[in-house]
PDB file of N, CA, C and O in Angstrom:
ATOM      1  N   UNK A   1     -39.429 141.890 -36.028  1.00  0.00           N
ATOM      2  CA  UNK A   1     -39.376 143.170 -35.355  1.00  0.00           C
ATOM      3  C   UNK A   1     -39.095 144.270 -36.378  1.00  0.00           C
ATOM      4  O   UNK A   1     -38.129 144.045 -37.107  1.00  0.00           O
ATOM      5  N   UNK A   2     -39.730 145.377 -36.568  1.00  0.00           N
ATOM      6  CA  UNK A   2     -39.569 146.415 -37.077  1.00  0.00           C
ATOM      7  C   UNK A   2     -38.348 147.250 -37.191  1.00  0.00           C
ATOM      8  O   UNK A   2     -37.871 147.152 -36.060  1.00  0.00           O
ATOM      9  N   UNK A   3     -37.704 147.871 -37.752  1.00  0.00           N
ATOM     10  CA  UNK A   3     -36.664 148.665 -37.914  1.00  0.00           C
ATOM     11  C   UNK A   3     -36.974 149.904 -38.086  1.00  0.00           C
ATOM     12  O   UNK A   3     -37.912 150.344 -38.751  1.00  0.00           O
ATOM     13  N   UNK A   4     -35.851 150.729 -37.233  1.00  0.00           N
ATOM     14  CA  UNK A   4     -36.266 152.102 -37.353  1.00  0.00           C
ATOM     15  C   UNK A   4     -34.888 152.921 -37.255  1.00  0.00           C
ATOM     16  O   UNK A   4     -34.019 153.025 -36.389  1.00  0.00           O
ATOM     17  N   UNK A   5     -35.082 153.447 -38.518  1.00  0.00           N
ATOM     18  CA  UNK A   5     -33.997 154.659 -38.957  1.00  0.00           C
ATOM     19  C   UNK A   5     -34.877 155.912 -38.926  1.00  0.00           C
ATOM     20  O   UNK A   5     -35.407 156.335 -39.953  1.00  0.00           O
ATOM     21  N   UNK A   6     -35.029 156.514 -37.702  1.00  0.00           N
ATOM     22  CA  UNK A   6     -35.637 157.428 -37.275  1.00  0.00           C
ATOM     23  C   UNK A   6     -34.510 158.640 -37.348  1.00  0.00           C
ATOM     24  O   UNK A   6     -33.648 158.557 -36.473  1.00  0.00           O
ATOM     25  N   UNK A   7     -34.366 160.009 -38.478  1.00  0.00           N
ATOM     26  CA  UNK A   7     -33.403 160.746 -38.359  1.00  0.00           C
ATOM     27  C   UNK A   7     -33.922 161.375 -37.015  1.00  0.00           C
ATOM     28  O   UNK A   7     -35.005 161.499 -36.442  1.00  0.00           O
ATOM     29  N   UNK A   8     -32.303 161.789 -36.751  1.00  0.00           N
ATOM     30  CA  UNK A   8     -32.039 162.762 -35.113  1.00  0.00           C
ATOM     31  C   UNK A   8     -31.800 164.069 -35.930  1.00  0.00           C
ATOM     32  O   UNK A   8     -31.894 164.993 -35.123  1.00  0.00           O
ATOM     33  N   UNK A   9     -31.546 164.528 -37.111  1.00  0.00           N
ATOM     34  CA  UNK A   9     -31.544 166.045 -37.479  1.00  0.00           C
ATOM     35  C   UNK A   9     -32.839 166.520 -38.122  1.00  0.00           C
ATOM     36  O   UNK A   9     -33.903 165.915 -37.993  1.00  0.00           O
ATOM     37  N   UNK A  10     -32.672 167.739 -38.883  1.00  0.00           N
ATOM     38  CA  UNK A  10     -33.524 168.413 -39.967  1.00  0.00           C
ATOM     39  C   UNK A  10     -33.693 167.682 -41.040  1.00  0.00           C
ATOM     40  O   UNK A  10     -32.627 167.235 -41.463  1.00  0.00           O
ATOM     41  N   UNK A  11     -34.730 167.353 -41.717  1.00  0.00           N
ATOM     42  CA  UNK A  11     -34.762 166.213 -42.933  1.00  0.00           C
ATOM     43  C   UNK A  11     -35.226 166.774 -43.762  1.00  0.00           C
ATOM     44  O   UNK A  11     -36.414 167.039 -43.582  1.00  0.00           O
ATOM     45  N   UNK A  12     -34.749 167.140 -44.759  1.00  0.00           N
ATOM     46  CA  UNK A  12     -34.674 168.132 -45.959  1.00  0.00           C
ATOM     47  C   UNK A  12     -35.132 167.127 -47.240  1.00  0.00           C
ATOM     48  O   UNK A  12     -34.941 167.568 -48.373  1.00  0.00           O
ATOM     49  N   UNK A  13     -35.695 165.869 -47.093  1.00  0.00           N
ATOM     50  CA  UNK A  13     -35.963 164.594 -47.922  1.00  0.00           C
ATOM     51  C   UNK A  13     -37.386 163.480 -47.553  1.00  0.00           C
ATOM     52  O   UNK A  13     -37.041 162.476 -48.176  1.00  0.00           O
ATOM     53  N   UNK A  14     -37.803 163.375 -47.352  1.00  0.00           N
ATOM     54  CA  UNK A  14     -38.928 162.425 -47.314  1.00  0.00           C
ATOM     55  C   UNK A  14     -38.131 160.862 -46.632  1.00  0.00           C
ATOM     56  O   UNK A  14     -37.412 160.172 -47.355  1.00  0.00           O
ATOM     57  N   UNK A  15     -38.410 160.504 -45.187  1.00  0.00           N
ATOM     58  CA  UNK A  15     -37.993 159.266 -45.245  1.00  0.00           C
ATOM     59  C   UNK A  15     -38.316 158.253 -45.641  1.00  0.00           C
ATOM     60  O   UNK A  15     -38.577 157.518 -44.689  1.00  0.00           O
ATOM     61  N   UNK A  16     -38.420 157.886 -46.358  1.00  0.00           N
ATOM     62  CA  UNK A  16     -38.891 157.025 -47.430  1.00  0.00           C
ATOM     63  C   UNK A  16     -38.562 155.430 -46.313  1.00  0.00           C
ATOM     64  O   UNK A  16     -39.493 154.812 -45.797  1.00  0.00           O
ATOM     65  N   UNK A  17     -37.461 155.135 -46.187  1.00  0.00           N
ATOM     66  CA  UNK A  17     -37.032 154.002 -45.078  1.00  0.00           C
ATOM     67  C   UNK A  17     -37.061 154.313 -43.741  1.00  0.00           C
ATOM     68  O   UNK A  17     -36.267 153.635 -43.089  1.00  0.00           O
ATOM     69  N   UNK A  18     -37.646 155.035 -43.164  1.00  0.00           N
ATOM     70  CA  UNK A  18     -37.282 155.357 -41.933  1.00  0.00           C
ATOM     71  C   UNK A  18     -37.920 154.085 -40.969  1.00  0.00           C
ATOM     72  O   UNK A  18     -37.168 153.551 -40.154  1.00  0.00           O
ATOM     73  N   UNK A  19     -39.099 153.706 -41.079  1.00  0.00           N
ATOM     74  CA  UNK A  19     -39.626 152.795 -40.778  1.00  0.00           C
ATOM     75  C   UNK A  19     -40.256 151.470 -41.259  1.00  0.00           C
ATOM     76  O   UNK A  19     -41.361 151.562 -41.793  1.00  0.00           O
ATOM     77  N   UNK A  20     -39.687 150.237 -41.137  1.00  0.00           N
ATOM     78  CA  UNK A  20     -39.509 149.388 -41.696  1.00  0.00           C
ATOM     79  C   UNK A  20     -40.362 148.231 -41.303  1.00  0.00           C
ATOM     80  O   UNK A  20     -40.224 147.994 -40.103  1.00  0.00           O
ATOM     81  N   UNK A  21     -41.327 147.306 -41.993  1.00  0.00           N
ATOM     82  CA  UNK A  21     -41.937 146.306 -40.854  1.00  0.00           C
ATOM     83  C   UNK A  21     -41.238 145.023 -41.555  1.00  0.00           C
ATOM     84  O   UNK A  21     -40.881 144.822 -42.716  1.00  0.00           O
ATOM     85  N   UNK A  22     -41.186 144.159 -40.258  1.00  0.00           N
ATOM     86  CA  UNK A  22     -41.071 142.764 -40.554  1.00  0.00           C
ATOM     87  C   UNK A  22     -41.938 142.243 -40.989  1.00  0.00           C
ATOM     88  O   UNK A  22     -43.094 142.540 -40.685  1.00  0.00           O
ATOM     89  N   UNK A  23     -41.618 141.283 -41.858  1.00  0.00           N
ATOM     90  CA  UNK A  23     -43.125 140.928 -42.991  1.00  0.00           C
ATOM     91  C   UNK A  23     -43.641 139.900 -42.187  1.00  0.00           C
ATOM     92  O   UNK A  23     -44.570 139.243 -42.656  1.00  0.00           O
ATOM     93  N   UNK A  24     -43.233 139.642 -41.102  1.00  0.00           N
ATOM     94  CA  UNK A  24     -44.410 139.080 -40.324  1.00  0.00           C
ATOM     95  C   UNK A  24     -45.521 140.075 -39.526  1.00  0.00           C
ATOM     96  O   UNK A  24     -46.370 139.598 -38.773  1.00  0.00           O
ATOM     97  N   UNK A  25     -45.444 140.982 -39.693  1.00  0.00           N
ATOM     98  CA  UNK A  25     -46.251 142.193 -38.896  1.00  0.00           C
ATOM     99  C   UNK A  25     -46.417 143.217 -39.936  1.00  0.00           C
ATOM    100  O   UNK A  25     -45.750 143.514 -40.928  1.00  0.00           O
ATOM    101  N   UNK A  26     -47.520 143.678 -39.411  1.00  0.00           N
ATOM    102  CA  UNK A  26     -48.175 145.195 -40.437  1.00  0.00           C
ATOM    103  C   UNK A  26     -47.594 145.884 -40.324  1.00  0.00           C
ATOM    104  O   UNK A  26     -46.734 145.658 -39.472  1.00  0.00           O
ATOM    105  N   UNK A  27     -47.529 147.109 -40.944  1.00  0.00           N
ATOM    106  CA  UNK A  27     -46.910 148.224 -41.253  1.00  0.00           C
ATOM    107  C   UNK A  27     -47.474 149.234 -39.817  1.00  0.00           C
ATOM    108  O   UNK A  27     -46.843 149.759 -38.900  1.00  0.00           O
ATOM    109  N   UNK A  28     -48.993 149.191 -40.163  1.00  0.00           N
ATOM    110  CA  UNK A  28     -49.241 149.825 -38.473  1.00  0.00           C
ATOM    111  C   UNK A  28     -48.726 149.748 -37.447  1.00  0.00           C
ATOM    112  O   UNK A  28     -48.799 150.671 -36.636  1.00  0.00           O
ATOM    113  N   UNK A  29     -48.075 148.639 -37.210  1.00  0.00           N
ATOM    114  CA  UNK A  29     -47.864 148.267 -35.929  1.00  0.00           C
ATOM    115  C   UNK A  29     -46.359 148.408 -35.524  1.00  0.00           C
ATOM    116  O   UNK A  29     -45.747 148.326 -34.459  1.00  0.00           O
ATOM    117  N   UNK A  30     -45.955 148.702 -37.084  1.00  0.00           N
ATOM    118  CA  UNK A  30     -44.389 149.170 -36.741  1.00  0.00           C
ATOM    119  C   UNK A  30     -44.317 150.738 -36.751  1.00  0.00           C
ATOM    120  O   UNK A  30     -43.408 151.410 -36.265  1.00  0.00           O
ATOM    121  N   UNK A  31     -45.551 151.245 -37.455  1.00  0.00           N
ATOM    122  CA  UNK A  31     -45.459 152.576 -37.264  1.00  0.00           C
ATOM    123  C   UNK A  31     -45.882 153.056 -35.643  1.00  0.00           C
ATOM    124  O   UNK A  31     -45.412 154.019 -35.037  1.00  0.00           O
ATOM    125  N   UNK A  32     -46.906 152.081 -35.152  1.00  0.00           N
ATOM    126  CA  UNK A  32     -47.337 152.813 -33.512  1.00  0.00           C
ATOM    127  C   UNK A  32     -45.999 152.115 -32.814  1.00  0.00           C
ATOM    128  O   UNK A  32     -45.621 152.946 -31.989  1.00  0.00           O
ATOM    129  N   UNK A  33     -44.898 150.692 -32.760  1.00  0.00           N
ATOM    130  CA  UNK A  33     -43.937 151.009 -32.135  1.00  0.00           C
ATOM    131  C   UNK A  33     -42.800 152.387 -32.355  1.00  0.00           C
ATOM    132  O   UNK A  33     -42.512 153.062 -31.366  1.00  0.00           O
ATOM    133  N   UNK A  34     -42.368 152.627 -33.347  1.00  0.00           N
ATOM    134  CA  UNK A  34     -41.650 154.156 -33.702  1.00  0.00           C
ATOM    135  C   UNK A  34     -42.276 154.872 -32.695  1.00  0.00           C
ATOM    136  O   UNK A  34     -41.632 154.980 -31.651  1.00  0.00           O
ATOM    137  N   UNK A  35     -43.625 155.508 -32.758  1.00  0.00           N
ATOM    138  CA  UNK A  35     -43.925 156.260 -32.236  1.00  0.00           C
ATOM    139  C   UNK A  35     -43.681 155.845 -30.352  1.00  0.00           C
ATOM    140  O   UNK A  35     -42.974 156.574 -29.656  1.00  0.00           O
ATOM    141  N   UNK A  36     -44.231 154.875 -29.903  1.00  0.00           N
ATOM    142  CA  UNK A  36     -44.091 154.203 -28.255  1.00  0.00           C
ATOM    143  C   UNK A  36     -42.659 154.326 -28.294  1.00  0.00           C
ATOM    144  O   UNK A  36     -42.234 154.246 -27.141  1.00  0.00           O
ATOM    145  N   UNK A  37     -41.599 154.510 -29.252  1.00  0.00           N
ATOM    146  CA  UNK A  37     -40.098 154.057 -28.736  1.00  0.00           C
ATOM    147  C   UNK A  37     -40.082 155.748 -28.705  1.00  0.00           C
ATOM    148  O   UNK A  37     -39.839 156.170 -27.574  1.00  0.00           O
ATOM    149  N   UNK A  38     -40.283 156.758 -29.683  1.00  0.00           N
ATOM    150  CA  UNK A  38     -40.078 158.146 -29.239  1.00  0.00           C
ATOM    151  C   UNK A  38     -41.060 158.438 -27.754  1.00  0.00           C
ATOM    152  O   UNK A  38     -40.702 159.318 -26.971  1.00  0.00           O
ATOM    153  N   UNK A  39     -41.724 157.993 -27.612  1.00  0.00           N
ATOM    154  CA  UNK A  39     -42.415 158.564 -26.394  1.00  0.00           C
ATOM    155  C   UNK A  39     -42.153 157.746 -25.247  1.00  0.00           C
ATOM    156  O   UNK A  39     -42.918 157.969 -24.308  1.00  0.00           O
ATOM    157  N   UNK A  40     -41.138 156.708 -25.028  1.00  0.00           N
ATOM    158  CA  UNK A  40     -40.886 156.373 -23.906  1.00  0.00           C
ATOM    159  C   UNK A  40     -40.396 157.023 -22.688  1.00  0.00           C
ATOM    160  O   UNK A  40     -39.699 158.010 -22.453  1.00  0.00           O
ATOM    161  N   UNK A  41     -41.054 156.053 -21.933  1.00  0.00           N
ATOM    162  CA  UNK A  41     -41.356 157.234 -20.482  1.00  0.00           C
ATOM    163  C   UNK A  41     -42.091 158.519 -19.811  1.00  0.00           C
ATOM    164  O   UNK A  41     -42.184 159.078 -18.718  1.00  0.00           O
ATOM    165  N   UNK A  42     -42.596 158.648 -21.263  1.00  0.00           N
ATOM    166  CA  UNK A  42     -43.666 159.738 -21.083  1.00  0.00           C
ATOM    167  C   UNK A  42     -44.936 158.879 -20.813  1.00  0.00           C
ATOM    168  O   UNK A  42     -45.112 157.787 -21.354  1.00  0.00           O
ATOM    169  N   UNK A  43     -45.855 159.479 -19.891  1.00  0.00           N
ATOM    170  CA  UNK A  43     -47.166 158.998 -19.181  1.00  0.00           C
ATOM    171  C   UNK A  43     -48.381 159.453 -20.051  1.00  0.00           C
ATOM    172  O   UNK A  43     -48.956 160.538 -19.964  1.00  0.00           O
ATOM    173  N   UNK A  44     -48.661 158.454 -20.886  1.00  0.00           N
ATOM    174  CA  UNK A  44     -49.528 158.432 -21.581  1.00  0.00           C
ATOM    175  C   UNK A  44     -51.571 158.154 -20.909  1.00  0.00           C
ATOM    176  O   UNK A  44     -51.814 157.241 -20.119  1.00  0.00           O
ATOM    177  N   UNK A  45     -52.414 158.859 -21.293  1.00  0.00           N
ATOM    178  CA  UNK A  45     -53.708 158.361 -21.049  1.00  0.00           C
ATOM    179  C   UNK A  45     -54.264 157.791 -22.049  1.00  0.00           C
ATOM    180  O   UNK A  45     -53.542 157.399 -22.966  1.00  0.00           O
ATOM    181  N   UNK A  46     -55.636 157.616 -22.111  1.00  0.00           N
ATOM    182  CA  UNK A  46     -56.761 156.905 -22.703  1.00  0.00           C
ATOM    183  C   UNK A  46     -56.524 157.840 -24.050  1.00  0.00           C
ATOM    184  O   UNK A  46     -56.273 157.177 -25.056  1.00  0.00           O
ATOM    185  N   UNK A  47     -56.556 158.954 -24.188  1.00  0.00           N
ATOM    186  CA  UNK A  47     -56.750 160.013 -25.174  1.00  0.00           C
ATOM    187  C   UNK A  47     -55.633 159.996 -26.163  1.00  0.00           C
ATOM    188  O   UNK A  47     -55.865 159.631 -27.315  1.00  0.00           O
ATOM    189  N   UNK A  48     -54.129 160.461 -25.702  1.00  0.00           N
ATOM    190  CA  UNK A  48     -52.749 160.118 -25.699  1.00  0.00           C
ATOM    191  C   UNK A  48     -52.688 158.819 -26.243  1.00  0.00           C
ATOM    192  O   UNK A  48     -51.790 158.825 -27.085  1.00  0.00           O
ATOM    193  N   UNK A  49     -53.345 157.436 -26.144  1.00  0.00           N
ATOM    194  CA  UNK A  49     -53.438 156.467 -27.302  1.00  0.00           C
ATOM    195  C   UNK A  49     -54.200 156.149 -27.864  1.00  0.00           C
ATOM    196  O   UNK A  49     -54.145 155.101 -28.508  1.00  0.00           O
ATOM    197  N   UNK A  50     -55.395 157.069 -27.836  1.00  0.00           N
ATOM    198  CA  UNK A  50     -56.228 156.731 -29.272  1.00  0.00           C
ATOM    199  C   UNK A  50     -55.341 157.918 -30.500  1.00  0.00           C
ATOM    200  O   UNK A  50     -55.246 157.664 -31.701  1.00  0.00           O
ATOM    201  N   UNK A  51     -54.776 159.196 -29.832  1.00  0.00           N
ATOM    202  CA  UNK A  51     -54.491 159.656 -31.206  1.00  0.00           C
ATOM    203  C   UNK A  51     -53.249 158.927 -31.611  1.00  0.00           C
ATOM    204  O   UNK A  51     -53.067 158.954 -32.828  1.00  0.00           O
ATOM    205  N   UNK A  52     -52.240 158.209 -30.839  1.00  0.00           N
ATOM    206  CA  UNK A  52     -51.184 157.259 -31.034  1.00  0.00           C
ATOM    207  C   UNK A  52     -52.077 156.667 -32.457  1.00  0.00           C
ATOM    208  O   UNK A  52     -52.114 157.077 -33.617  1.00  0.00           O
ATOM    209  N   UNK A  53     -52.693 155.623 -31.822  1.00  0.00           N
ATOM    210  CA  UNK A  53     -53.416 154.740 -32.944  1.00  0.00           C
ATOM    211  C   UNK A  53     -53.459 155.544 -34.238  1.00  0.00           C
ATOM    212  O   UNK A  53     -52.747 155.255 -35.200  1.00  0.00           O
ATOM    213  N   UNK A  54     -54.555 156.845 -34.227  1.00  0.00           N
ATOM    214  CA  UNK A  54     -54.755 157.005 -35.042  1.00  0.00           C
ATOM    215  C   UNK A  54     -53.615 158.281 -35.825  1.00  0.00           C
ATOM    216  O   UNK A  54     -54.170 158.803 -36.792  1.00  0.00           O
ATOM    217  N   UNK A  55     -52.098 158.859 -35.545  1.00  0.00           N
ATOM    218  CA  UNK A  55     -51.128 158.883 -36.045  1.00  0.00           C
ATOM    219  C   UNK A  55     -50.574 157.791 -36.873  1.00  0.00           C
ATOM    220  O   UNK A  55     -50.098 157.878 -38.005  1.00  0.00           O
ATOM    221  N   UNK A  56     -50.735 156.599 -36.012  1.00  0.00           N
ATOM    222  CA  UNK A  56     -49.995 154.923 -36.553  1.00  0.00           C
ATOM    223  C   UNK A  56     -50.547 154.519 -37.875  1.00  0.00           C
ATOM    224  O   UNK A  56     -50.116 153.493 -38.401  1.00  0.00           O
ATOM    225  N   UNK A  57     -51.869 155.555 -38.714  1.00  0.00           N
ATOM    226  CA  UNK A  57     -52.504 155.197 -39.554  1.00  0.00           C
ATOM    227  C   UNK A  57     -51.841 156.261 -40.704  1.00  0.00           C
ATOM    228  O   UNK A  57     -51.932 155.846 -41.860  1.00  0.00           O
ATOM    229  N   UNK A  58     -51.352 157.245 -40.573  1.00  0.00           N
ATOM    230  CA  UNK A  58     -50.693 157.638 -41.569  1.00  0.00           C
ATOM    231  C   UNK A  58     -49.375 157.111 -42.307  1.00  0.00           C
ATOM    232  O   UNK A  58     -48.902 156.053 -41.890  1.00  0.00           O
ATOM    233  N   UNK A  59     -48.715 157.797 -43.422  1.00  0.00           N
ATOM    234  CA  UNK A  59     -48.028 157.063 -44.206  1.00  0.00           C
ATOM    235  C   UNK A  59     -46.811 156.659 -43.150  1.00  0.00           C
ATOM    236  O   UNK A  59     -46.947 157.031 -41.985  1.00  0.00           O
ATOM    237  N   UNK A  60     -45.780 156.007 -43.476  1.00  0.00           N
ATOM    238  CA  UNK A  60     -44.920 156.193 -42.889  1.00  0.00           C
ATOM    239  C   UNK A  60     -43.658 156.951 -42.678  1.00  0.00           C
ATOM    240  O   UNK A  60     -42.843 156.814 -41.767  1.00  0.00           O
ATOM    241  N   UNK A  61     -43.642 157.841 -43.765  1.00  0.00           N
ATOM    242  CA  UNK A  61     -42.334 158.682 -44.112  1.00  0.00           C
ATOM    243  C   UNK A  61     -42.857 160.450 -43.106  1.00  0.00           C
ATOM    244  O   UNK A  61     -42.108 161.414 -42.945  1.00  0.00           O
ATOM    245  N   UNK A  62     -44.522 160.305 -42.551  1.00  0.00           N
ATOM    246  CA  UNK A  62     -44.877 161.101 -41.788  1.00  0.00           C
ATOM    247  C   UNK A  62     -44.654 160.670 -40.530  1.00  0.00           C
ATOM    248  O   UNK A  62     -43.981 161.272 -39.692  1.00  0.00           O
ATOM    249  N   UNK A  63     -45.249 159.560 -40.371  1.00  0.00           N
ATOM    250  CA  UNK A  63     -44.672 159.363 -39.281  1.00  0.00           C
ATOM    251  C   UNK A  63     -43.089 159.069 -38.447  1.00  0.00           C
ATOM    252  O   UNK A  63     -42.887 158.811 -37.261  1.00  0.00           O
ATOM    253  N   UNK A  64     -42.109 159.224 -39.593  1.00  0.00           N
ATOM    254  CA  UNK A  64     -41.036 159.115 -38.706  1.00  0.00           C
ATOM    255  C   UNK A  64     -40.550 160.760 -38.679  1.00  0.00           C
ATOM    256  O   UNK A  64     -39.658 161.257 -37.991  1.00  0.00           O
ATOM    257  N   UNK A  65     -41.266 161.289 -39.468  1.00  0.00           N
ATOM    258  CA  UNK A  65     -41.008 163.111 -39.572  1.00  0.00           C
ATOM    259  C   UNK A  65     -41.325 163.674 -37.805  1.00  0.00           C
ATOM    260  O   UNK A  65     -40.701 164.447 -37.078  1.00  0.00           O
ATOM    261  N   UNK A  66     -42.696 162.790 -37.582  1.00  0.00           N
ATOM    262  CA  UNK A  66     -43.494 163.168 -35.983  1.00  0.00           C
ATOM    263  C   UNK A  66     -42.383 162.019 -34.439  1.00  0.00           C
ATOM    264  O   UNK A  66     -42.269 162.213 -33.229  1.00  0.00           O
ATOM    265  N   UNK A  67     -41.990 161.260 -35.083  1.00  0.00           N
ATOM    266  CA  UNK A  67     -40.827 161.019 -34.156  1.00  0.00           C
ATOM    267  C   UNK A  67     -39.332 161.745 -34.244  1.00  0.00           C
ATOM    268  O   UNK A  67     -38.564 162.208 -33.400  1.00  0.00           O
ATOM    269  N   UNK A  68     -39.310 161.626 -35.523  1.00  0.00           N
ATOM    270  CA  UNK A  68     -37.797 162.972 -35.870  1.00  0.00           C
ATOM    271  C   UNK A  68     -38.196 164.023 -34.489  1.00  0.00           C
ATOM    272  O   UNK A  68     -37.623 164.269 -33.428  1.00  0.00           O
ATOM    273  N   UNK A  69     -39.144 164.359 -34.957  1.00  0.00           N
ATOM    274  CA  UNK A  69     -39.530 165.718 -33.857  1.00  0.00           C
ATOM    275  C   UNK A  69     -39.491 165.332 -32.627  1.00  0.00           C
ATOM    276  O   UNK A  69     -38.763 165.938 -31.841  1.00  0.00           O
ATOM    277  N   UNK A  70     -40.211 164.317 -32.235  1.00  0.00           N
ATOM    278  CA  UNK A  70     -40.061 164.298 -30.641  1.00  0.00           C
ATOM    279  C   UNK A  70     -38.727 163.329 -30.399  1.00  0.00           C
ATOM    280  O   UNK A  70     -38.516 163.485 -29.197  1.00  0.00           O
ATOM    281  N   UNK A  71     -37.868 162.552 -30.828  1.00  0.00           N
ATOM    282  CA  UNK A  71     -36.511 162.570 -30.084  1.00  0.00           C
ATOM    283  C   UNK A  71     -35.467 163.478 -29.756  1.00  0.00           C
ATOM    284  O   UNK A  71     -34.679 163.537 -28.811  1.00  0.00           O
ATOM    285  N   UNK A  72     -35.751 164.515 -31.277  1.00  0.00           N
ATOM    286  CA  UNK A  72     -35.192 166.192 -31.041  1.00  0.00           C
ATOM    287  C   UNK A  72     -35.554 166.625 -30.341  1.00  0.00           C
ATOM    288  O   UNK A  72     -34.626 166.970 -29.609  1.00  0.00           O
ATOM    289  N   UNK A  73     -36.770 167.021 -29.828  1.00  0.00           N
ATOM    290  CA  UNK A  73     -37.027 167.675 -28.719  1.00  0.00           C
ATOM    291  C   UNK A  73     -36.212 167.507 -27.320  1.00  0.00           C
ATOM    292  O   UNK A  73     -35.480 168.325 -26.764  1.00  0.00           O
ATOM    293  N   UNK A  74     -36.627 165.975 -26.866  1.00  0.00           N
ATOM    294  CA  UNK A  74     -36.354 165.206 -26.087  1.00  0.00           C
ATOM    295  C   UNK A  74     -34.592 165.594 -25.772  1.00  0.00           C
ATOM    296  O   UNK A  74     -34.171 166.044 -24.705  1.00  0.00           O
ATOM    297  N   UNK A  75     -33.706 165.268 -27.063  1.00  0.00           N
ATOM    298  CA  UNK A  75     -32.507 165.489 -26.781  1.00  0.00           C
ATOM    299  C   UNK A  75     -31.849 166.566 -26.835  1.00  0.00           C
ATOM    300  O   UNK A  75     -30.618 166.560 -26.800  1.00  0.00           O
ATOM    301  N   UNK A  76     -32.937 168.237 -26.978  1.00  0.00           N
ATOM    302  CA  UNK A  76     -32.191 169.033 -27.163  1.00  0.00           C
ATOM    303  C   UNK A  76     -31.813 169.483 -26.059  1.00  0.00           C
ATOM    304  O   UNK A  76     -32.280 169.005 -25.025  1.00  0.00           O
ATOM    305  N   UNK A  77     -30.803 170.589 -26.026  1.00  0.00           N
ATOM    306  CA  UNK A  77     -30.417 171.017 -24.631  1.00  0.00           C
ATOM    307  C   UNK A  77     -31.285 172.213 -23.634  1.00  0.00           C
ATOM    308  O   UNK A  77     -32.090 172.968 -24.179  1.00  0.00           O
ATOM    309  N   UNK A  78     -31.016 172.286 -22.104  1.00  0.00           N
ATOM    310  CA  UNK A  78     -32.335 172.413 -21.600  1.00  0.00           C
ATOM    311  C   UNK A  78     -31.436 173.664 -21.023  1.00  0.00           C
ATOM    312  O   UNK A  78     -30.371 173.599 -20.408  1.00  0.00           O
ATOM    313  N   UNK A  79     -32.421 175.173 -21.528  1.00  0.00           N
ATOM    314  CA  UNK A  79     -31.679 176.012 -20.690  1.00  0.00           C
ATOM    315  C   UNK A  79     -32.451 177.790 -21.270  1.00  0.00           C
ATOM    316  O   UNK A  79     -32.052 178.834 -20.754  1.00  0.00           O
TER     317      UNK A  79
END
């Protein structure tokens, strides 16, 4: 299973570890879970996971920059 040190602040550094695969699994596939664990519960379509997929293909220190963002979002305050 993949590991994910997904920062919750401003990242002023490149996450270099943020997302981690188990060397039994690709790197893709730990990058499209990161992304499915920031977007849980949100109602995804056909469209909504092809660009998933094709986010899951960039590096990985971007992609935990594009979950940084949406758990911030998610947890900021509503008002």
């Amino acid at each position: 299973m993949a590991d994910f040190n997904i920062p919750r602040g401003p990242i002023d550094s490149e996450p270099l570890r943020a997302i981690l695969a188990d060397p039994s699994e690709s790197t893709r596939l730990a990058k499209t879970a990161a992304l499915q664990t920031a977007l849980d519960g949100v109602e995804l379509g056909e469209w909504d996971r092809t660009i998933l997929v094709w986010l899951a293909g960039w590096e990985p220190s971007t992609v935990a920059v594009v979950c940084s963002w949406l758990h911030r979002v998610r947890e900021a305050p509503r008002g």
